[in-house]
LUMKOL-45287 format. One record per residue (C-alpha): x, y, z. Coordinates in steps of 0.5 Angstrom, whole numbers, plus 500, padded with zeros to 3 digits. Layout:
<lumros>
XYZ;...
</lumros>
This chain:
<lumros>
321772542;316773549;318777554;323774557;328775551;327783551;328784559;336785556;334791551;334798552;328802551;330805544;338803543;344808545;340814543;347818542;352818536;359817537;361824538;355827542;353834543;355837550;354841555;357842562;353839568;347842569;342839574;336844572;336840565;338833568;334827565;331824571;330815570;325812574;328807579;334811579;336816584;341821582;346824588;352829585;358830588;365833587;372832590;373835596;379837600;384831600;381829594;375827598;368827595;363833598;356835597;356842592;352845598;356843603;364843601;367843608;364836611;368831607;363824606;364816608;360812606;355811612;355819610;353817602;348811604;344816610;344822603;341816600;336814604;334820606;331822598;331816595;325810595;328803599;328799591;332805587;339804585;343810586;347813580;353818582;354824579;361826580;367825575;372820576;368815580;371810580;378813584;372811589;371805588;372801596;368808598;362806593;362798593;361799601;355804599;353799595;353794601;350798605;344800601;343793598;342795591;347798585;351803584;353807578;359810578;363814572;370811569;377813572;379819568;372821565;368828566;360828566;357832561;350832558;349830552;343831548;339826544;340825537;337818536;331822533;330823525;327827520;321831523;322828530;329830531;329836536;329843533;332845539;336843546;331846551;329839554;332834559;339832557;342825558;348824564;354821560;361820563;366822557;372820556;377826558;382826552;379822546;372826549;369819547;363816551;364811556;360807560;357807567;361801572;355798575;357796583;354791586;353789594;360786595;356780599;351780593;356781587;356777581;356777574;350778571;346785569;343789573;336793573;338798568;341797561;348800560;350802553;354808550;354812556;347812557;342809562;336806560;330802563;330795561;323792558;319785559;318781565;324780570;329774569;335773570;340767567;341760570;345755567;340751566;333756566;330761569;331766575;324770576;324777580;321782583;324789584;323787592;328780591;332782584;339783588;338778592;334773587;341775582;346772588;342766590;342765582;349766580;351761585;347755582;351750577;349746572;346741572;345735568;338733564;333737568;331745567;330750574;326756574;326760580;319763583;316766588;309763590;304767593;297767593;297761590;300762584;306764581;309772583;312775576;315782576;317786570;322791569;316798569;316795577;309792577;308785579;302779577;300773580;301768574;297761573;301755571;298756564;301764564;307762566;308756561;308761556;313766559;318760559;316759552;323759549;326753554;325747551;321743556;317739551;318732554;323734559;324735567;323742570;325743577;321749581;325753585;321756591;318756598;311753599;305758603;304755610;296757608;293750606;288752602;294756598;298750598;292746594;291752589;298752588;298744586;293745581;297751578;303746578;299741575;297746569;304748568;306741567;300739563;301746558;309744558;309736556;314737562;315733569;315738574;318737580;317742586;319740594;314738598;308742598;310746605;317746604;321749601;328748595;334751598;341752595;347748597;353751596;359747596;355744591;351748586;345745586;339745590;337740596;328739597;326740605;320739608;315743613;319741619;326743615;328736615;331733608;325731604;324728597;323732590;316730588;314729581;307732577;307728571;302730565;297725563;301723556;307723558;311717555;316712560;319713567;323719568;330720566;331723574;331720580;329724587;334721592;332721600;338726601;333731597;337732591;335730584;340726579;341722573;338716573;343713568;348716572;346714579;345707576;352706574;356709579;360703582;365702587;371698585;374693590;376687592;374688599;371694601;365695598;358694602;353688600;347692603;340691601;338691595;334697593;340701597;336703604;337700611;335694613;328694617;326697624;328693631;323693636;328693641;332698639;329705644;334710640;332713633;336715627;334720624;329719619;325717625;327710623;330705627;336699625;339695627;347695629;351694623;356688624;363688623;365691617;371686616;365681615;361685609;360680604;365681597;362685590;360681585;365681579;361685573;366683568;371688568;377687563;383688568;379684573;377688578;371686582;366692581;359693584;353699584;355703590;349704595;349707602;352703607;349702614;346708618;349706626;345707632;345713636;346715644;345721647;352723651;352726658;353734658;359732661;362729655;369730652;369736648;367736641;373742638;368746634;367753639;360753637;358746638;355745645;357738648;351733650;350731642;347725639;353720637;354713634;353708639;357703635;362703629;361705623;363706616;362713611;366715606;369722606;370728600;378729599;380735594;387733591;391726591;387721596;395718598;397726600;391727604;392719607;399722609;398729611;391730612;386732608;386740607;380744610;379750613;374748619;375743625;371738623;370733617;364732613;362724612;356721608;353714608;353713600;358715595;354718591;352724594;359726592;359730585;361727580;368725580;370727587;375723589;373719596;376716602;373711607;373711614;372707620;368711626;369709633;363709638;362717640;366720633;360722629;354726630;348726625;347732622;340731622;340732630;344737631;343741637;347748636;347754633;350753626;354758622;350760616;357758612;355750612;347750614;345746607;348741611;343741616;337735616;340731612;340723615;346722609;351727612;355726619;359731623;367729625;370734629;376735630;376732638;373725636;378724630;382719634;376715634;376715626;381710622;382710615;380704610;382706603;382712599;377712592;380717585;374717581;376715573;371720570;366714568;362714574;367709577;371709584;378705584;382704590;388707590;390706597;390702603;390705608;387701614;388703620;391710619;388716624;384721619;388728620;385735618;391739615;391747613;388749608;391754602;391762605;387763598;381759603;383762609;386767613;394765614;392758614;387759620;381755621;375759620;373758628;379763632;379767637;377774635;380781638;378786640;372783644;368789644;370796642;375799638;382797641;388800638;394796635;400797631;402795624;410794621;410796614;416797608;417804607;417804600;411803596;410796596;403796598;399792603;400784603;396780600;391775604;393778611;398783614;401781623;398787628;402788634;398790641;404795643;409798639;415794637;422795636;424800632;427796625;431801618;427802612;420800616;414805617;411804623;402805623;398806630;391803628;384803630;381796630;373795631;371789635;372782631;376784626;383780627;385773630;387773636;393769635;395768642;388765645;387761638;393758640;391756647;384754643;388748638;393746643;389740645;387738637;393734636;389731629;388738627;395741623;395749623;399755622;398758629;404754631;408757627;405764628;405764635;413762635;414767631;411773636;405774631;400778637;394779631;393777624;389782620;385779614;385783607;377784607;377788614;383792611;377798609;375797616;381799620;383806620;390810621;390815627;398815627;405815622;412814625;418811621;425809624;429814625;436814630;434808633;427810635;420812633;419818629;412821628;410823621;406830623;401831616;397824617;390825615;386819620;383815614;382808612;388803612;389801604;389809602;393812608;399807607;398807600;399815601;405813606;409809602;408813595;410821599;417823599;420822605;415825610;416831615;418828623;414832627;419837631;419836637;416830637;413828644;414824649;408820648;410819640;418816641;
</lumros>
């Protein structure tokens, strides 16, 4: 076994028997874990955590976080010491948010005791236990170990481990070089770029035929660190033997990493490449040298870019003695697929399949054409598509005529005026480059294609992705194919706006087009595809001539099936609201909860909340309804919300962020204040309100307060 495969054990096992010895807390004979900065608390006033030596000023998280940094380094994670940690939880997942590492925390009913080290025998086991004891959260009733929760930045949170080993109670150091799990591969990391490095890894998919490893490149080489917090530059013939235990012989292993811009570390960093290909018998596959492997979101895998970020090929480092064509195919899109599986997908249909040139690229350049298209290429309008020519039939049992999908034509391109109609999408400014002729793409449908022909297509954006070639869809995504009017499509590869992070991995791609929601009368639907699972798309549906919709998207993908672009209050500030919520324990809803800009009439059985909302945090269901009016394509909630006298529309992940200031339940047909009201977060002061006996009314109540 090399190093990777003891990068997850703990320097020398549990170290405690089942039933350890203990002792109370003592901080003068705590075991201090390098990396690790321990910070004791105890429950405070209200059940509110407090420094020991400052029990009067109750702790938030921003408190916690400035504790932290103020006596820890930046790279350590934080383990608190307090007793039943995890009655903390939203407190200490913002800490951890805030900080951008782990967060160790005690069970729900566990105490912290020290326990002392019996891993010892014989000569060595310790005649005394004068020494550093072991911080363990004990079970408070069987008085058995239990294991630290380890929490990681919400916005990072995944699944795998983190830096240290948690076992029986203890925390130890891990031991070897840093790796973190890929489906297919390897994740290497510093101590830097760990959480990070372990978000970015969790989000990749597996993929078919080819081995990723994720690395830094620096100063030529390979930058590999290790679990004591020291860091190398490895060549390619060092880092082949800590990829040891993947089968790379004869296989295809893909790099997963950003190019120097030095030039002369770029060429040291190609002799290490074609050392580790050499050294492994595997074709190394790397972006171009300058650019960089980016991840794509919607589809787990990872796309290639060039210096200038545009999309660029993969580029193949094959050993000398390698033994026939490779098994992958790096396509223009900056993806890598199976050749086998490029090679048979086809497109089923009697007429509406795109003859294409042979090797599936536009046709040749037209001197007369002054608008280029994105890859810096010019082509020819494409001719109408009713006069495609027909598939060759391959000799389908059923009789359906059937031939190898290829990308359809890429149109011309037009610059528009700046006084062009408007696009839809808030962010996308107008003057944008759009076809200047009709077209044809194919677009992703999630669910029944017939439904989507009918209803629209589910989404939660104002506008709808298309691609010129079907197979950069993944596998088995059912398709639609749609006609595009003049103006109706705005390549992707020339976007001219500031582009939400939530759908950059589209950017630069000469496959991919943008439809908004405003142009969506100019695009007709041809036919819809459902994908048989053998790499074949069948037509299900006639559709031509249907106008393509956008439908909204379940809540579970949205904030009460709004779109992700909406109208945000408060602008700036923090204004106050008010929320309507049953009196007894129901908690808050899921998903999303109405505000109200001013107090609504009072309603038996309900608890009235006066609330304190931060700049941005609830959709302004009014100003978002105004917004959407013109978008007739485009079907939302905000209709039916505007109807019913929704002002604003909290989404349950800034629940944590609003705080109560005041209480008041119905009571003789007016507002009655509840008196005793500690301000504090939504979640747990309702959570308090509606658990209480019937609350005290403040008596007098004042004026302002009924």
């Amino acid at each position: 076994m090399n190093g990777l495969g003891r990068t997850a054990e703990p320097v020398g096992g549990s170290g405690l028997d089942r039933v350890p010895a203990t002792r109370r807390f003592d901080p003068r004979r705590h075991r201090r874990i390098a990396g690790l900065y321990d910070l004791w608390l105890a429950p405070g006033p209200g059940g509110r955590l407090v420094v020991p030596t400052a029990p009067g000023r109750p702790l938030d998280a921003r408190a916690v976080a400035t504790l932290v940094r103020h006596g820890a380094d930046a790279a350590q994670d934080v383990r608190i010491l307090a007793d039943d940690g995890a009655r903390h939880l939203d407190l200490f997942t913002e800490v951890a948010g805030l900080l951008g590492h782990d967060v160790l925390v005690s069970p729900d009913g566990s105490d912290i005791r020290h326990a002392i080290d019996r891993s010892a025998t014989g000569s060595t086991r310790p005649t005394t236990d004068s020494g550093p004891l072991d911080a363990v959260p004990l079970d408070r009733v069987t008085r058995q170990p239990m294991d630290w929760l380890v929490l990681q930045p919400p916005d990072l949170a995944t699944s795998l481990p983190g830096w240290f080993a948690v076992d029986d109670g203890l925390v130890r150091p891990r031991t070897g070089v840093v790796g973190l799990p890929l489906p297919d591969g390897l994740a290497l990391a510093t101590r830097a770029d760990f959480v990070t490095r372990r978000a970015t890894a969790h989000r990749l998919g597996a993929s078919t035929g080819v081995v990723t490893v994720a690395v830094t490149a620096r100063s030529g080489g390979f930058l590999v660190g290790t679990y004591s917090g020291t860091q190398d530059v490895h060549g390619g013939g060092q880092l082949a033997a800590l990829l040891g235990d993947l089968p790379l012989y004869g296989a295809d292993l893909r790099l997963w990493l950003t190019w120097p811009s030095d030039a002369d570390e770029q060429a040291r960093l190609v002799a290490e490449v074609v050392e580790l290909a050499e050294t492994t018998g595997a074709t190394v596959w790397t972006p171009p040298a300058g650019g960089r492997a980016e991840l794509i979101d919607d589809r787990r895998d990872l796309r290639a870019f060039d210096p200038t970020g545009a999309v660029a090929a993969w580029r193949a480092h094959r050993p000398r003695y390698a033994d026939g064509p490779s098994t992958l195919d790096a396509t223009p899109e900056g993806l890598l697929v199976s050749r086998r599986d490029r090679e048979r997908i086809v497109v089923a249909s009697a007429a509406v399949v795109d003859a294409g040139p042979a090797d599936g690229h536009p046709g040749p350049a037209r001197a007369d054409d002054p608008t280029p298209v994105p890859d810096g290429t010019a082509a020819p309008p494409p001719a109408d598509p009713a006069d495609a020519a027909s598939p060759t039939p391959v000799g389908d049992d059923a009789g359906v005529a059937e031939q190898p999908a290829v990308p359809l034509p890429r149109p011309v391109l037009v610059t528009e005026s700046r006084r062009a109609a408007d696009y839809g999408p808030p962010w996308l400014r107008r003057g944008q480059q759009v076809n200047a002729a009709t077209f044809e793409a194919y677009v992703l449908v999630e669910g029944d294609p017939a439904r989507a022909v009918g209803d629209g297509l589910p989404g939660v954006e104002l506008f709808v992705p298309a691609f010129l070639d079907p197979r950069s869809a993944p596998a088995g995504s059912d398709l639609l194919r749609v006609r595009i009017s003049p103006g109706g499509a705005i390549p992707m590869a020339v976007l001219r706006a500031h582009v939400p992070a939530r759908f950059k991995y589209v950017l630069g791609s000469p496959d991919t087009y943008l439809l908004p929601a405003a142009r969506l009368d100019r695009v007709r639907l041809v036919g819809g595809f459902r994908s048989d699972g053998f790499s074949r798309l069948l037509p299900t549906v006639d559709a031509d001539g249907e106008p393509l919709r956008i439908r909204a998207a379940p809540t579970s993908r949205s904030v009460a099936g709004l779109p992700n672009d909406v109208r945000r209050w408060p602008g700036f500030g923090t204004r106050q609201a008010y929320a309507l919520l049953p009196a007894r324990s129901r908690g808050l809803p899921r998903g999303w909860l109405p505000l109200y800009q001013q107090r609504p009439v009072a309603r038996p059985g309900r608890l009235l909340v006066e609330v304190r909302v931060p700049a941005g945090r609830t959709v302004d269901v009014g100003a978002t309804h105004t917004m959407l009016a013109g978008l007739t394509l485009v079907r939302t909630r905000v209709d039916r919300l505007h109807r019913a006298g929704v002002d604003l529309v909290l989404g349950s992940r800034s629940y944590d962020r609003i705080v109560v200031q005041r209480a008041f339940r119905a009571q003789g047909g007016g507002w009655q204040r509840i008196g005793e009201v500690t301000p504090g977060p939504l979640p747990s002061a309702v959570a308090g309100l509606q658990s209480a006996v019937p609350a005290r009314v403040a008596d007098p109540p004042s004026t302002g307060d009924t």
